[in-house]
C-alpha positions in Angstrom: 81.4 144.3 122.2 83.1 143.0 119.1 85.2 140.1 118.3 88.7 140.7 117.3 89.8 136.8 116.1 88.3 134.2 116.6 90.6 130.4 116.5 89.6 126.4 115.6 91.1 123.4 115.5 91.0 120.9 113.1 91.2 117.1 114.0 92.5 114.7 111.4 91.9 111.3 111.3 91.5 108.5 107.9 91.3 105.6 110.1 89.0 104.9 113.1 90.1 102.8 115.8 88.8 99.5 114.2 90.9 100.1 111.0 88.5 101.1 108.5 88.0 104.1 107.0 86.6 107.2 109.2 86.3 109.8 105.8 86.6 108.8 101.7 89.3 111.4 101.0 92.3 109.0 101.8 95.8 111.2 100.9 97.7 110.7 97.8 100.2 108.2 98.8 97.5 105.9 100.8 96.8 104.4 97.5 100.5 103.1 97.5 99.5 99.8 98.6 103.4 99.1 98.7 103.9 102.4 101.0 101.3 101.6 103.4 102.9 97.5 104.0 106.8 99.7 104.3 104.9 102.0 107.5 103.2 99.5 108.8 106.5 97.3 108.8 108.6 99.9 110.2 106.2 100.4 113.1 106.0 96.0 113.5 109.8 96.6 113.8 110.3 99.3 115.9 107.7 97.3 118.4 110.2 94.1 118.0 113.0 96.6 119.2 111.2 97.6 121.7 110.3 94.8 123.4 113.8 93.3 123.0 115.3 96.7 124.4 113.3 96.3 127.7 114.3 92.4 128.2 117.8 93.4 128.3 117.4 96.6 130.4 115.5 93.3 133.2 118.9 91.5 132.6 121.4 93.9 133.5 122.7 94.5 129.6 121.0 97.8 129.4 120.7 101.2 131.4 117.3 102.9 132.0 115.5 102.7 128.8 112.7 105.1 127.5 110.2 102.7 125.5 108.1 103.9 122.7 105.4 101.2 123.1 102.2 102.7 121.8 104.1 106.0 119.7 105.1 103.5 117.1 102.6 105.5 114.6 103.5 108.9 115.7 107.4 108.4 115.0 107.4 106.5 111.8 104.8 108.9 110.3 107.1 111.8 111.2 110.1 110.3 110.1 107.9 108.9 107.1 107.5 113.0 105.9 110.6 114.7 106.6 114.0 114.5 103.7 117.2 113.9 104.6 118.4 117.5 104.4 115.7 118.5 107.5 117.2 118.4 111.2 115.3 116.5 113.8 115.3 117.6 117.3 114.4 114.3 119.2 113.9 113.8 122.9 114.6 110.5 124.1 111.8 107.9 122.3 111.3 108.9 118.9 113.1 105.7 117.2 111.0 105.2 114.9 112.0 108.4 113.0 115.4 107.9 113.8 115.2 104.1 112.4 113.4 106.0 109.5 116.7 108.3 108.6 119.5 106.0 108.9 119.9 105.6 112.8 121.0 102.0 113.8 119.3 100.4 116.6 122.4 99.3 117.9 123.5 103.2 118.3 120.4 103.3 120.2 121.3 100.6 122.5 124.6 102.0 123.1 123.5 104.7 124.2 120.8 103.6 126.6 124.2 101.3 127.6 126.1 104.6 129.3 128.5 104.6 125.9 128.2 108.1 125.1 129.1 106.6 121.4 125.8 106.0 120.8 125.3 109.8 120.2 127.4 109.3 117.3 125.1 107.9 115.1 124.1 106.8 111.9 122.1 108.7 109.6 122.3 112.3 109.0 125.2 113.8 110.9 123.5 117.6 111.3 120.6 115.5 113.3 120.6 116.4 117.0 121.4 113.9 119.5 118.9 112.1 121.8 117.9 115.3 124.4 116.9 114.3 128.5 116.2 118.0 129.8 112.4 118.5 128.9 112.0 120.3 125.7 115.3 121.8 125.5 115.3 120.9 122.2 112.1 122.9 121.2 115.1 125.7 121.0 117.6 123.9 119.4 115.5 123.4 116.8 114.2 127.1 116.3 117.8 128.0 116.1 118.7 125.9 114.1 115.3 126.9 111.3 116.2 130.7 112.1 119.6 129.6 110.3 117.9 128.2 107.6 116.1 130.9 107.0 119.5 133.5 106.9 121.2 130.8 104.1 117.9 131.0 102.2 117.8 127.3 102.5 114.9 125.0 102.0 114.8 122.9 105.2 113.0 122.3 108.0 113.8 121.9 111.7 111.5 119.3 113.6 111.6 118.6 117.7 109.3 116.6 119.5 107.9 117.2 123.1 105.7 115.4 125.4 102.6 116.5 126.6 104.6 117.5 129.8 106.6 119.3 127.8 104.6 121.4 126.1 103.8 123.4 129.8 107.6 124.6 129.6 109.1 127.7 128.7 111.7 126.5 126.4 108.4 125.1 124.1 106.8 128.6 124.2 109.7 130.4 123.5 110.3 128.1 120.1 106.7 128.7 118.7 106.9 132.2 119.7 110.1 133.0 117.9 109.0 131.0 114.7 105.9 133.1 114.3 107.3 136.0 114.7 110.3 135.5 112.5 108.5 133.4 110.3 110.7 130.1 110.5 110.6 127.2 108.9 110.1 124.6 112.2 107.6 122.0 113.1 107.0 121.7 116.6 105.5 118.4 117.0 103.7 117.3 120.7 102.9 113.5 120.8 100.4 114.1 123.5 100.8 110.5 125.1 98.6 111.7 128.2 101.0 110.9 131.0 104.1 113.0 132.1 105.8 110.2 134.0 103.0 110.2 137.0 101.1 113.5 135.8 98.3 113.2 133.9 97.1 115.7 130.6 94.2 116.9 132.9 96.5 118.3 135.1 98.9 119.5 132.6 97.2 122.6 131.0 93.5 123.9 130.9 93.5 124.4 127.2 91.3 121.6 125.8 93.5 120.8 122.8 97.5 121.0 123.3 97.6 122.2 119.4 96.2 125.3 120.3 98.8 126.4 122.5 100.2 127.5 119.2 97.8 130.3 118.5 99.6 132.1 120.8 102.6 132.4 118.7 100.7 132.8 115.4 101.2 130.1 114.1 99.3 127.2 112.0 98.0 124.7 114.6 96.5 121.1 113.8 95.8 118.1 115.9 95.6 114.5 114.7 95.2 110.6 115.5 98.6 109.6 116.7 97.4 106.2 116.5 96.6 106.3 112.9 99.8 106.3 110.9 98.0 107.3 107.3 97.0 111.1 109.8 100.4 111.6 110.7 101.8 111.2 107.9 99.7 113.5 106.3 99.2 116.2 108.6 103.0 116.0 108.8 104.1 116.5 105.1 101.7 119.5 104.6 103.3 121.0 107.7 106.6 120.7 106.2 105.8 121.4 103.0 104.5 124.9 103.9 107.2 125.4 106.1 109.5 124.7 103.8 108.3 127.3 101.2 108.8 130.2 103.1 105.2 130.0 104.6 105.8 129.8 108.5 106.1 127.0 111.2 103.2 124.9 112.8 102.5 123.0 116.2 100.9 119.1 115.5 99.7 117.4 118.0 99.2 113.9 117.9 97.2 112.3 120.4 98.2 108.9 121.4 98.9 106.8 124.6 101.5 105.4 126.6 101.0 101.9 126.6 104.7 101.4 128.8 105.7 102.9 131.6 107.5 106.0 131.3 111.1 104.9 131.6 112.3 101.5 133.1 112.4 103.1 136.2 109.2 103.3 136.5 105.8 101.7 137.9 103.2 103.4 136.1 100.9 100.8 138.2 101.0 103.2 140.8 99.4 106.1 139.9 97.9 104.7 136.0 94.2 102.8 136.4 94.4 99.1 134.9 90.8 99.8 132.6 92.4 103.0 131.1 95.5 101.5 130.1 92.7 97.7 128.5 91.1 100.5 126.5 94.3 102.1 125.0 95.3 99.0 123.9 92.5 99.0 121.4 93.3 101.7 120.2 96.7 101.1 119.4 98.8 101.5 115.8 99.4 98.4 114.6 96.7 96.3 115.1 94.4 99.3 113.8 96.8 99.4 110.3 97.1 95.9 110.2 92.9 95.7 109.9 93.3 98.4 107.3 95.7 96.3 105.2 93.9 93.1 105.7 91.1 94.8 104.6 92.9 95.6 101.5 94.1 92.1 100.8 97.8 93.8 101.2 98.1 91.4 104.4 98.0 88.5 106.1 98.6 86.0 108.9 101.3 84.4 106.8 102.7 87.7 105.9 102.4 88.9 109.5 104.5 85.3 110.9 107.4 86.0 108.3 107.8 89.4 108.7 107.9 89.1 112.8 110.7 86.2 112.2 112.6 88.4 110.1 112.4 91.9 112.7 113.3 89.2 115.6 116.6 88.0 113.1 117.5 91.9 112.6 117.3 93.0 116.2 119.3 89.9 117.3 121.9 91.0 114.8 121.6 95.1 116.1 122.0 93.5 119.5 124.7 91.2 119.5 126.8 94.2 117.7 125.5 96.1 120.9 127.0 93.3 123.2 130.1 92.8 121.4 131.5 96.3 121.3 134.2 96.9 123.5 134.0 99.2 126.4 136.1 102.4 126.1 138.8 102.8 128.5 138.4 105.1 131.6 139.9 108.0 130.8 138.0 108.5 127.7 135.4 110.4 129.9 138.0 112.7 129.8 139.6 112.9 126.9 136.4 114.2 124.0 135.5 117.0 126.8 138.6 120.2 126.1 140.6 120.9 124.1 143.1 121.5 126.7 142.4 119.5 130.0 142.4 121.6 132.9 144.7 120.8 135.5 142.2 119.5 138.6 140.9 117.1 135.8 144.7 116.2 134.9 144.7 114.6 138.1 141.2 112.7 138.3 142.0 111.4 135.2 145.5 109.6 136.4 143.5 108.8 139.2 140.5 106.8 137.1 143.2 105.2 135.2 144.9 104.0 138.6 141.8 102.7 139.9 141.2 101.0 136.9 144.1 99.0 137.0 143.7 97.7 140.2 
């Protein structure tokens, strides 16, 4: 019997869980002492949010709200290698890449806040909005790099999926079509181990979710999602290639979900109490922080100031939340047709009736 192919995965990491050092080829740009304080800064930031998002979603301010507790790495560090030009395909946490290119936290908020106005964001306009239906946008994004592709353009389509995620159709579909048309998209799966109550044993047998890949032929890699210096370097070579003509790739970046799943969740009921100890010492920021420290690029003094100034900013995102007027009723209506249909003619006069009263 012979062997027709045979497959492996590599695991990236630069920085073991304690924050030093796991290999002594560090990437070009970790010796940008400046660089390295601006990620670890956005990720101290997008944590701020975070937390801030959640308190008002307990007060009433705030719909159901996705958090990104524990991703903080993974986001920024994709947002970190992408240009402006690229499209991103989010689902529904990835802030920190969307913080990254431009997206205000307030547009964010708004959204989470049933104003569909949040969709309208900041940043680059040919970015895709926040997507709910799992990995949905796995397509959107193919589509949009088989496009590229036809304008001879060099850019690159990224979406992000879940662990969960990566079990659907619409997922397999995207890798299969970018490695057999050779398109320039980046299929990234932050493998947070939980789909809402379903744990990654249950998920899949494959014993990486990287390798799910191979099956559309295409370049497959799995990194720390915890360690921001990996992601942003198995990232930009995945984009780079991509974006010279040389075909798509699947990252995964392994991680945990230190929140629940939504705020409309208890992840106390099916989640164990030690598993959830141990990811916390694992997590991105205090692993960076140790790093930088380490390097005499940080401190406790830096750490105080630059905490006071994210709590400052994301009162001021906030209160520009707050203070935006409602839209009136019938503007469900009204950014839907061109031409109303008639049955909706009447629900509208309806709304507006109710309203007044």
């Amino acid at each position: 019997m012979s062997t027709v192919a045979k497959f492996q995965i590599e695991y990236v990491q630069y920085l073991d869980s304690d924050g030093k050092p796991s290999r002594d080829d560090m990437p070009e740009f970790a010796q940008d002492g400046e660089r390295l304080v601006d990620l670890y800064k956005r990720m101290s930031f997008l944590r701020v949010f975070d937390a801030k998002a959640v308190a008002l979603q307990r007060t009433g301010k705030l719909g159901t709200y996705a958090s990104c507790l524990g991703h903080e790495a993974a986001h920024v560090g994709i947002g970190a290698a992408m240009l402006p030009e690229d499209v991103f395909c989010p689902m529904y946490r990835e802030y920190g890449v969307q913080f990254y290119r431009g997206v205000k936290p307030r547009d964010v908020l708004m959204y989470w806040g049933g104003d569909e106005r949040g969709s309208d964001f900041d940043g680059p306009q040919h970015d895709l909005p926040w997507c709910v239906p799992i990995a949905t946008q796995c397509l959107h994004a193919a589509g949009a790099a088989l496009a590229f592709k036809l304008r001879k353009e060099p850019r690159v389509a990224v979406s992000v999926v879940g662990d969960g995620g990566s079990s659907k159709t619409d997922f397999y579909g995207a890798i299969n079509s970018t490695g057999a048309y050779a398109l320039p998209y980046v299929g990234v799966i932050v493998n947070n181990q939980w789909a809402i109550s379903v744990p990654r044993s249950a998920q899949t047998g494959a014993f990486t979710l990287a390798q799910k890949g191979i099956a559309g032929g295409i370049d497959c890699i799995q990194a720390d999602g915890n360690d921001i210096i990996a992601v942003v370097a198995v990232m930009q070579a995945a984009i780079a290639k991509a974006r010279a003509g040389n075909g798509g790739a699947v990252v995964e970046l392994v991680t945990y979900r230190l929140s629940d799943h939504t705020t409309a969740d208890d992840a106390r009921r099916y989640r164990d109490e030690d598993e959830v100890k141990s990811a916390w010492l694992r997590e991105p920021l205090l692993r960076m922080r140790r790093y930088l420290e380490s390097r005499k690029l940080w401190s406790e003094q830096h750490e105080a100031q630059w905490k006071e100034e994210c709590s400052s900013q994301v009162d001021t995102e906030v209160n520009a939340y707050l203070e935006t007027k409602p839209q009136p009723v019938e503007a469900m209506f009204d950014y839907l047709y061109a031409e109303l249909p008639h049955d909706l003619q009447a629900q509208r006069a309806q709304a507006i009736s109710w309203e007044q009263r």
